[in-house]
N, C-alpha and C positions, 0 to 999 in steps of 0.2 A: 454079594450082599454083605453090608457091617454088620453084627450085630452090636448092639451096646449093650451091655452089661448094668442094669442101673439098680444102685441104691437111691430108696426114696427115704427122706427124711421129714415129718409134717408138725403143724401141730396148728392151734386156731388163727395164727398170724400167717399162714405160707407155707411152702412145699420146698424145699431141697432135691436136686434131681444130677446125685453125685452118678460119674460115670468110671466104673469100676477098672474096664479095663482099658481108659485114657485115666492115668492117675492124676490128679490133681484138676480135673476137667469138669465143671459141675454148673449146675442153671440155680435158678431161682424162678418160684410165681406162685403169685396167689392163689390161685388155683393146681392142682395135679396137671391137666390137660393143659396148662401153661408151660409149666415146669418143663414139663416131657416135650414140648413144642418148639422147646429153642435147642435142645441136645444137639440138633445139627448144626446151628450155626457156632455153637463151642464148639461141638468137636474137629468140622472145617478148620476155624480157628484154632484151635489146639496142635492139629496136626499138622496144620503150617509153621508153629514154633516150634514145635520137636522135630521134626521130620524135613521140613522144607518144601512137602510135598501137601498141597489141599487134596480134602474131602471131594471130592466129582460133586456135583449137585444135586445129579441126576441118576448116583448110585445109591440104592434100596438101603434105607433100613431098617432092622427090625430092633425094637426096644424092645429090653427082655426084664421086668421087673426081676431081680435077683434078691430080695431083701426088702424089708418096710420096717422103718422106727417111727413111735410117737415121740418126740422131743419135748424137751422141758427149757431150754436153749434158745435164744433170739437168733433162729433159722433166718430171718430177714437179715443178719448180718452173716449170715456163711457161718455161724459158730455149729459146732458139730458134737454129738455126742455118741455118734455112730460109729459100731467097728466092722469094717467088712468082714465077713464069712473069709475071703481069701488074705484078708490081712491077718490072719491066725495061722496062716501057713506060713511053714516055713521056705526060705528066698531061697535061690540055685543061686550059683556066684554072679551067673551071665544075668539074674534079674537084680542082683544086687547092685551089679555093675550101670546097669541104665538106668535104675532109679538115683543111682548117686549120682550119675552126669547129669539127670535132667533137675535134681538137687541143688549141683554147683551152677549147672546154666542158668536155672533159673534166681539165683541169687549174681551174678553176674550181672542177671539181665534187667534186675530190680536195681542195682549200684548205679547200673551206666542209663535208667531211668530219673532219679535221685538226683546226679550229681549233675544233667543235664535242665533241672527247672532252676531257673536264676533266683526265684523267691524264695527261702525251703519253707519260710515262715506265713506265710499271706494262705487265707483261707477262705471261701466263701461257703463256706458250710454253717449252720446251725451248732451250736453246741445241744449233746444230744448222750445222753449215758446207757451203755451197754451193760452186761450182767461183772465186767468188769473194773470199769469207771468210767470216764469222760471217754467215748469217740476219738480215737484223732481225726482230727481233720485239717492240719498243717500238712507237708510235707514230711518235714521235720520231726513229727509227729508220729506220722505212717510208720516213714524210715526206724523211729527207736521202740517201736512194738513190734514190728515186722520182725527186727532185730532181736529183741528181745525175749521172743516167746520159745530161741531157743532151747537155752536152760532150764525152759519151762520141760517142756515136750522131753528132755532128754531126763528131768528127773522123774518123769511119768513109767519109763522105763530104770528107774536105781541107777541112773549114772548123773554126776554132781560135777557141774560145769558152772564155770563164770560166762559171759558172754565177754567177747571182743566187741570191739567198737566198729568193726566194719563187717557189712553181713557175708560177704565172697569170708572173709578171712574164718569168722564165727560158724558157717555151717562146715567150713571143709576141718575147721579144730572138731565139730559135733561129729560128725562122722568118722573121722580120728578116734576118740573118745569110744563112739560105739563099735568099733573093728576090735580096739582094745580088749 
């Protein structure tokens, strides 16, 4: 049996249904009973790009609500204002070690996403403003907030960073920075 570990995150717009112990692995629904209804087909998903190995289909889970916040946050765009209960602990080296590879992988895997769409600029989105300004919805766009929210997050914790212009290059300076 999996169990997952989940933070729920809600508020009158939708449900957030972060999965604690696949990091960075999380649903979205308007409903709770939505939210919690797709964890499997993330986390299949998930552990197919970490691991190389799928989720069985037909191995049990059990969701274990581990946490609830009401948000103030546009939960419909993944914005978050949750802290997990275990991200208050402190990391072993061997957990620091895989969160940073799945860190650098996944900025890797965002670049060689990126540099692979021939338009960066063409968009068929809506303009559309989040609690920080315009949406991107370019490529080109994604790519330099994606990018950008480093420096963010890193002065969240008192370490004061520029960003680099390429995101491989900018999170492994971040991480750099915080070993520092």
């Amino acid at each position: 049996m999996v169990v997952v570990r989940t933070v729920i995150e809600y508020n009158e717009n939708g449900f957030l249904a972060h999965v604690e112990n696949y990091c960075g692995a999380y649903t979205r629904g308007k409903t709770r009973a939505e939210a919690l209804g797709k964890l499997r087909g993330e986390i299949a998903c998930y552990t197919l790009w970490a691991t190389g190995e799928y989720l069985l289909a037909d191995e049990p889970l059990e969701i274990k609500v581990v946490q609830e916040k009401l948000s103030y946050l546009q939960i419909c765009d993944a914005d978050t204002e949750v802290l997990f209960s275990t991200e208050k602990l402190p990391l072993s080296q061997e957990e620091y070690a895989s969160l940073k590879s799945l860190v650098i992988r996944s900025a890797r895997d965002f670049e060689q996403l990126y540099l692979s769409i021939p338009d960066k600029t063409q968009t068929a989105l809506r303009p559309r403003q989040t609690f920080y300004g315009p949406m991107p919805r370019t490529a080109q766009e994604m790519y330099r907030h994606t990018n950008s929210v480093t420096s963010y997050y890193l002065g969240e914790i008192g370490v004061k960073a520029k960003n680099l212009a390429n995101v491989v290059e900018n999170r492994s300076n971040a991480l750099e920075l915080i070993e520092s």
